[in-house]
MDAnalysis code that builds the backbone (N, CA, C; Angstrom):
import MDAnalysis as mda
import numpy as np

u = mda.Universe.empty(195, n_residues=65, atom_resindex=np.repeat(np.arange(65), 3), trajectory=True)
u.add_TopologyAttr("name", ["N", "CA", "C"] * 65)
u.add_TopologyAttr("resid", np.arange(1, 66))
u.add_TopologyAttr("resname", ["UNK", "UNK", "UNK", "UNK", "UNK", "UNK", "UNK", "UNK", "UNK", "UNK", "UNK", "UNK", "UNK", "UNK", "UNK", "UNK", "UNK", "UNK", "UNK", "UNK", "UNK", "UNK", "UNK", "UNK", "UNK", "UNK", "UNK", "UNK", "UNK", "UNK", "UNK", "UNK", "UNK", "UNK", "UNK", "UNK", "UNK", "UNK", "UNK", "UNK", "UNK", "UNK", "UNK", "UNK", "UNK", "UNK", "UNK", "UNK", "UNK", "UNK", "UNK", "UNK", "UNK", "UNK", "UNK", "UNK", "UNK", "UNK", "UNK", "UNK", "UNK", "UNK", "UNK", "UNK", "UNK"])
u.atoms.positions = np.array([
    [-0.687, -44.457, 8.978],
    [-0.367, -43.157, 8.437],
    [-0.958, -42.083, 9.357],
    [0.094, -41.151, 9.791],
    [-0.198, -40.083, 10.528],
    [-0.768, -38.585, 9.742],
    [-1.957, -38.540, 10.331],
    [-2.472, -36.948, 9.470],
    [-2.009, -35.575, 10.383],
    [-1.411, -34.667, 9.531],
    [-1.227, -33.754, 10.454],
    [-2.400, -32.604, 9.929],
    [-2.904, -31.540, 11.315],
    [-3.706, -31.153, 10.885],
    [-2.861, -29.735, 11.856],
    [-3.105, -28.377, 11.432],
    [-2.891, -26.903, 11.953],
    [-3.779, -26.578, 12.577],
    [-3.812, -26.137, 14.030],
    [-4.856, -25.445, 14.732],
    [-5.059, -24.315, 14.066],
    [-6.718, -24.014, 14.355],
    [-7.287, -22.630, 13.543],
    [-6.417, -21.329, 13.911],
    [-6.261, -21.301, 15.554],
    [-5.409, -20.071, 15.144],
    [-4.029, -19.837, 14.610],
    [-3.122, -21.412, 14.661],
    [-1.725, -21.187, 13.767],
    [-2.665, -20.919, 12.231],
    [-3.290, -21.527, 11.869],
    [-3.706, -21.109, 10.485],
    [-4.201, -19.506, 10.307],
    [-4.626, -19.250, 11.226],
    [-4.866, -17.444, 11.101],
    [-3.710, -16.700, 10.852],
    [-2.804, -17.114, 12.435],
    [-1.707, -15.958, 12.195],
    [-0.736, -16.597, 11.148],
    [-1.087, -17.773, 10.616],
    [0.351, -17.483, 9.435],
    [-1.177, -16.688, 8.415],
    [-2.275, -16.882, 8.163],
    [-3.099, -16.172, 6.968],
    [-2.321, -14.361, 6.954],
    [-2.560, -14.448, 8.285],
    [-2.542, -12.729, 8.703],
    [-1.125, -12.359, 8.378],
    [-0.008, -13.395, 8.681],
    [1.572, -12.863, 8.317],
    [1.827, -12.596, 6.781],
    [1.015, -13.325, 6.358],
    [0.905, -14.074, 4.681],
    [0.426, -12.886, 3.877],
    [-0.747, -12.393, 4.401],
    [-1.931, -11.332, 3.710],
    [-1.791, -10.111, 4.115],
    [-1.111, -9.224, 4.848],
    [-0.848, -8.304, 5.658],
    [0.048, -7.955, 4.335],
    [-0.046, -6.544, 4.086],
    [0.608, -6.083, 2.924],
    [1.142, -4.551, 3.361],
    [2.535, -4.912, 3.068],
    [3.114, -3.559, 3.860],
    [3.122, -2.600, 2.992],
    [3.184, -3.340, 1.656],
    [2.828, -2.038, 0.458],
    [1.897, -1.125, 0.607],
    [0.903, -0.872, 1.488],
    [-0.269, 0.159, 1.692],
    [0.588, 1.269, 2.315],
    [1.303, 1.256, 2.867],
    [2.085, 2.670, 3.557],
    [3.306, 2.762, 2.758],
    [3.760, 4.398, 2.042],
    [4.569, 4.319, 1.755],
    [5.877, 4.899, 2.784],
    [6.800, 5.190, 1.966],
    [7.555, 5.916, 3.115],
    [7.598, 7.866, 2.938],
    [7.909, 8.273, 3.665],
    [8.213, 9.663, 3.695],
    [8.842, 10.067, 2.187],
    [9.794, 9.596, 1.982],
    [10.984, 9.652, 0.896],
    [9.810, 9.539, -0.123],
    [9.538, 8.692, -0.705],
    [8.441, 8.285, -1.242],
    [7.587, 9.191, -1.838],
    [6.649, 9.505, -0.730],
    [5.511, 10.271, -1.040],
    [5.915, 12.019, -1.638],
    [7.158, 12.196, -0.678],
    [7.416, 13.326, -1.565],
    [7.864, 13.182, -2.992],
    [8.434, 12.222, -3.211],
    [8.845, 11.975, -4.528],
    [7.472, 12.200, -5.655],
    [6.588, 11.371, -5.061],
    [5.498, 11.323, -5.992],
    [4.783, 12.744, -5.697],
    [4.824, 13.095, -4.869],
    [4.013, 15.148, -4.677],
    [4.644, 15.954, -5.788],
    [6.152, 15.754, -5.718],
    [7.226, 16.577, -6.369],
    [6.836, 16.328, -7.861],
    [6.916, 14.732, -8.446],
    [6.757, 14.246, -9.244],
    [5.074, 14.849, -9.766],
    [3.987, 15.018, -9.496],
    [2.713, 15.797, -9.575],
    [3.125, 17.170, -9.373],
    [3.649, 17.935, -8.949],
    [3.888, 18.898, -9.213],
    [4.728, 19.528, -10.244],
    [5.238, 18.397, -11.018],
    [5.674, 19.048, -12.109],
    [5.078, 18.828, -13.639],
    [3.805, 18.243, -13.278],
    [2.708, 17.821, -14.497],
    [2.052, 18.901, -14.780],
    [2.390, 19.451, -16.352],
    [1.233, 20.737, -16.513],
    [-0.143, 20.159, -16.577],
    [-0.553, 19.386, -16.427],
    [-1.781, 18.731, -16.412],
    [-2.128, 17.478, -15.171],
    [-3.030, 17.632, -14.209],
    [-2.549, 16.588, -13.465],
    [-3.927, 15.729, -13.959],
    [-4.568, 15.959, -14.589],
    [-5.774, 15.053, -15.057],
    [-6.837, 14.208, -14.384],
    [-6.548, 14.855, -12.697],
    [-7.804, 14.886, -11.512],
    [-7.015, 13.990, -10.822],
    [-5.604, 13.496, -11.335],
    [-4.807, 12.885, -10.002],
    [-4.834, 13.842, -8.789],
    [-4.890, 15.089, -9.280],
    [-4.301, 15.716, -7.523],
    [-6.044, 15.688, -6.310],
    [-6.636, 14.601, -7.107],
    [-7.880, 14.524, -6.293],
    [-7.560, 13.134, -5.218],
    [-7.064, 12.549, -5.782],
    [-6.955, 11.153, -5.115],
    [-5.505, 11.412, -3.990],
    [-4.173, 12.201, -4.903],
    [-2.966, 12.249, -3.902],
    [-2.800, 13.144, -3.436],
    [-3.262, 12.987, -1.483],
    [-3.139, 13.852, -0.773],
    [-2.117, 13.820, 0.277],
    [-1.663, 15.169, 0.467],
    [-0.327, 15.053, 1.347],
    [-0.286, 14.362, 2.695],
    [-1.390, 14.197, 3.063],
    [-1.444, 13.697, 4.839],
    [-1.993, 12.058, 4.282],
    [-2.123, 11.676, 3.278],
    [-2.462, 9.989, 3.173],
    [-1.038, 9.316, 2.939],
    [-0.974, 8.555, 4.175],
    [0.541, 7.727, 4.097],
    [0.664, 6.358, 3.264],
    [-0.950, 6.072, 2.384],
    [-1.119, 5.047, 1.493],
    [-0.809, 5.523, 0.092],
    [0.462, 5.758, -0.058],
    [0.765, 6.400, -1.792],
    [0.783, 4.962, -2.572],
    [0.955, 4.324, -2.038],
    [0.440, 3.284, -2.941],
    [-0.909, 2.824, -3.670],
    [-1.806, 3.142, -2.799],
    [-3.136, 3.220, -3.204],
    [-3.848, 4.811, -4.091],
    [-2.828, 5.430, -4.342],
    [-3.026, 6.605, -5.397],
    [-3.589, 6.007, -6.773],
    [-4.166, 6.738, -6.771],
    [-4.684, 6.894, -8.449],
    [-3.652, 6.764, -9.552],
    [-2.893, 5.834, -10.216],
    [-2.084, 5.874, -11.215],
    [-0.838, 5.231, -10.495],
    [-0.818, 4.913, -9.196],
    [0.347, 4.311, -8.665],
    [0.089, 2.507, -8.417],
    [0.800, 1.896, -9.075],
    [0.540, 0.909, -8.784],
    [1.688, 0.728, -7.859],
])
């Protein structure tokens, strides 16, 4: 019986292809949506602390999953 075994670095770069999450950047379209979308809250309830216009991670906003 033959054992197969993955060299450490094929095991990295598939970890890294695997774990690499493109969800952290949103897109342009996107982020204005959610600015627009906060700008029409009579209350933003300290969201407009966390979503800022120059952070291209709208995913990582406060209330955005």
């Amino acid at each position: 019986m033959h054992s197969f075994t993955i060299p450490p670095v094929v095991l990295q770069l598939i970890l890294q292809l695997f774990l690499a999450s493109p969800a952290t950047a949103c897109t342009e379209q996107e982020k204005c949506n959610l600015l627009r979308f906060l700008s029409g809250l009579s209350r933003y309830g300290g969201l407009a602390m966390s979503w800022h216009d120059n952070s291209t991670a709208c995913c990582k906003w406060e209330g955005i999953a």
